[in-house]
N, C-alpha and C positions, 0 to 999 in steps of 0.2 A: 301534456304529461310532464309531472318534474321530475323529470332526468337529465337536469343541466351537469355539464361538464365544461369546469374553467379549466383554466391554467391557475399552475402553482400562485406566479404571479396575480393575480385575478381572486383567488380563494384570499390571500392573506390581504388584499387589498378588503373584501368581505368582512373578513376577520374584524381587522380593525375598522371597519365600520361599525359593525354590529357589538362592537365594546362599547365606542362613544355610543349607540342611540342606547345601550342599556344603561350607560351612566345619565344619561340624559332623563329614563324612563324612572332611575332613582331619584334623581332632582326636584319630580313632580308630584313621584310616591315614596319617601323615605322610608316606608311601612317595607318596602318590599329589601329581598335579602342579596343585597350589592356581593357582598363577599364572594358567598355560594354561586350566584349567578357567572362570575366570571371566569370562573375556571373551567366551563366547558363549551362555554365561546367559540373555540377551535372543532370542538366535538360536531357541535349542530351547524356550523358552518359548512364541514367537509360532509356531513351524513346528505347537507339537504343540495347544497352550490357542488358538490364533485361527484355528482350523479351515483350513490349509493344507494338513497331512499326511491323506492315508486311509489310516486303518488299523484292525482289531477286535483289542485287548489279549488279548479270550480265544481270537483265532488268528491268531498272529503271522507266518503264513505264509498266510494269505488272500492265494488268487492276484490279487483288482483292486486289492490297498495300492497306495499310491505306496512307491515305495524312496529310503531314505533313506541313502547310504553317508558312513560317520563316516571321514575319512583320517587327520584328526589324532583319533587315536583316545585317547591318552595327557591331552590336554584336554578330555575328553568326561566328565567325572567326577561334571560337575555333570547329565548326561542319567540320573541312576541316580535320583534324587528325583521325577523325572516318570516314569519307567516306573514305579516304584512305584506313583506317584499313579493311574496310568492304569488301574493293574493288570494288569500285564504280570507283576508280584512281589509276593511281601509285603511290605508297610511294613518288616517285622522284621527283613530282610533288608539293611537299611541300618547294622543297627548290627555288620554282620558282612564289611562290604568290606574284603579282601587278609587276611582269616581263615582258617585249613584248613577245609578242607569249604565256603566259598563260594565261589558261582560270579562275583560281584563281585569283580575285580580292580585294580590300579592301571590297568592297561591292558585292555582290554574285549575280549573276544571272542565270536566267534557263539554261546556257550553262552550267552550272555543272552538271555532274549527282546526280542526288541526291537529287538537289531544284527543287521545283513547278512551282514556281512563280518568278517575278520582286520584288524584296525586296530594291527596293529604297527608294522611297518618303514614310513616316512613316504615322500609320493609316488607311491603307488600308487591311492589310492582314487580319484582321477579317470580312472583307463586303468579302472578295472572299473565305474566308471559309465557310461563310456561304451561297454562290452561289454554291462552290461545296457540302455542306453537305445536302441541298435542291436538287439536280440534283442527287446524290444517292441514299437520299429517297424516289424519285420518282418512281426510280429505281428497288425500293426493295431492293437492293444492301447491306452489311452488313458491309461494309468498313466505318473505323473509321476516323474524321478529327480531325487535331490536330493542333492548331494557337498558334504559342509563340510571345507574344505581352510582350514591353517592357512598365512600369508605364506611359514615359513621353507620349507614345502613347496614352493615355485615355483622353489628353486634346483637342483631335480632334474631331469635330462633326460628322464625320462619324464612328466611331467608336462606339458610342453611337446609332446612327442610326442601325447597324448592332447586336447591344444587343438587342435593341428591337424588330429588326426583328426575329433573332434569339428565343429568345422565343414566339415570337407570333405563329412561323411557329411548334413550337416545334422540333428540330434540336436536340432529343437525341443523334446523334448518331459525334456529336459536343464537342469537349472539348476543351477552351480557358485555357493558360497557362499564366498567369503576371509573369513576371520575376520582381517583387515586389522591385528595390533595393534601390526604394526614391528616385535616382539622377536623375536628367535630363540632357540635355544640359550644363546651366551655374548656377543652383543651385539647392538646396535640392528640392524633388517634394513640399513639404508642404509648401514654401516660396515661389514655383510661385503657384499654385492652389494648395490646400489643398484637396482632395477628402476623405478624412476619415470622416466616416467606408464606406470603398469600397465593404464589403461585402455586410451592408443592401441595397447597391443601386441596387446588381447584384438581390439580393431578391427579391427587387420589382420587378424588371424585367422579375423573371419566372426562373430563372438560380437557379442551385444546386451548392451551394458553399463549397469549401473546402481552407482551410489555411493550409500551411505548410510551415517548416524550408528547404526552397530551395539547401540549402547545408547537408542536413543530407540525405543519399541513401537508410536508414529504410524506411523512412517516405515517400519520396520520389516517391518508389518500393509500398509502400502499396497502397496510394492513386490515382497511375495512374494506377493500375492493376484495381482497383476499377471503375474507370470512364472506362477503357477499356472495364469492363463484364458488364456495368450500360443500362441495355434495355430498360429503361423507356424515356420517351417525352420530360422531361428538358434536356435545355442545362445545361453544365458542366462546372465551372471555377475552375481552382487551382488558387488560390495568391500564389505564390511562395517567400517568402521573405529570399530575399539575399543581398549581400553585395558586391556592384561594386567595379571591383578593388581586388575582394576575391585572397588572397594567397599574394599582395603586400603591405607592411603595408603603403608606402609611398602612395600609391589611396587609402585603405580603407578609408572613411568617408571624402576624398575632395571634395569638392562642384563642383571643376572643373576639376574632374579625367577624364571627359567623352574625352576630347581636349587635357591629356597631351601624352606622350611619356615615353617611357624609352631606355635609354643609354643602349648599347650593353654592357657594363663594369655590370651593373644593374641589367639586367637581365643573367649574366654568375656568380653571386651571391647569386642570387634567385635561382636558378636549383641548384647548389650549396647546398645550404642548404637545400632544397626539396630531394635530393638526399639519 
């Protein structure tokens, strides 16, 4: 079953592993989205290495998993080095993402073991979280849903639709994650729609909020261990606030890091000094 638990020390060693194989995984497919991908590096690290998530790699449809729905699907690039790890894949299979004949693409879909859902079209993945977190409650069932939804995804009206359902129905057993990192597509979130304070709005909504430093694996470890043992009726958000582009000083803070690229010379520079 995966329900490893490191130490602090141990996670952030993880961590920064699974930065370099994802720049490494950008080296070999530039198609895919380096930016977005790194900013929740720390997220899937601690969900899957500090025993959050339940799930058995050699059967990935084990009815008691927790469900994990990926929305921003297209940043999720860096979750390919830990299903590997986990053995959900083979290792070898890394060096073959957005290749004919692999099932690793820039954008991920359910032929992976490991994803739920269709993580294309952005916006969606918290209306189907909370179709599955509603169909388990029914259930009785004690299995946890977990939705990582990127900022620029909140400027969708379904998304919104789905907060309020979500607490109307009471979906304790629901945790939405923001992968907080301000950028959207072609500029800062605050310069195309401004949604600050994104907390009081989850408020209104009936949702139990929590803020944390997306990159730190303390804070990280405490507060989803906390929504993981949380048995009460509200829904659960973490704001996760990170920083797109985290570990490349060249994408931190560029308005249009979501669209750029790095140079195979760039990134054997970066590991490099990561190293």
């Amino acid at each position: 079953m995966c329900n490893i638990t490191s130490s602090l020390v141990e996670l952030q060693a993880k961590a920064d592993w699974v930065r370099r194989e994802t720049l490494l995984i950008h080296k070999k497919a530039p198609e895919t989205r380096i930016a977005s991908s790194l900013s929740c590096v720390e997220i899937f690290t601690v969900l899957f290495y500090g025993g959050i998530i339940r799930c058995r790699p050699d059967d990935p449809s084990w009815e008691d998993r927790d469900r994990l729905i990926i929305s921003k699907g297209h940043g999720s690039v860096c979750f390919y080095p830990i299903l590997a790890d986990l053995g959900y894949f083979t290792r070898s299979e890394l060096d073959r993402v957005c290749m004919p004949g692999s099932f690793l693409g820039g954008i991920p879909d359910p032929i992976i073991p490991g994803f739920e859902t269709v993580n294309g079209s952005l916006g969606h993945g918290l209306g189907v979280g909370c179709g599955v977190a509603l169909g388990l409650k029914a259930k009785h069932k004690k299995n946890k849903v977990f939705v990582l939804m990127g900022d620029g995804e909140l400027y969708e009206g379904a998304v919104w639709e789905a907060i309020m359902f979500a607490g109307e129905h009471s979906l304790g057993n629901l945790t939405l994650i923001i992968d907080d990192n301000k950028i959207c597509l072609l500029d800062f979130c605050e310069k195309i729609i401004n949604l600050n304070p994104l907390d009081n709005k989850f408020s209104a909504f009936r949702w139990k909020v929590a803020s944390v430093d997306g990159h730190d694996i303390s804070r990280l470890c405490q507060v989803l261990e906390e929504r993981k043992n949380d048995s009460g009726d509200m829904p659960n958000v973490i704001i996760a606030n990170t920083i797109k582009g985290k570990g490349v000083p060249r994408l931190e803070g560029d308005p249009l890091n979501h669209i750029k690229t790095l140079s195979p010379e760039e990134i054997d520079q970066l590991i490099q000094k990561m190293s």
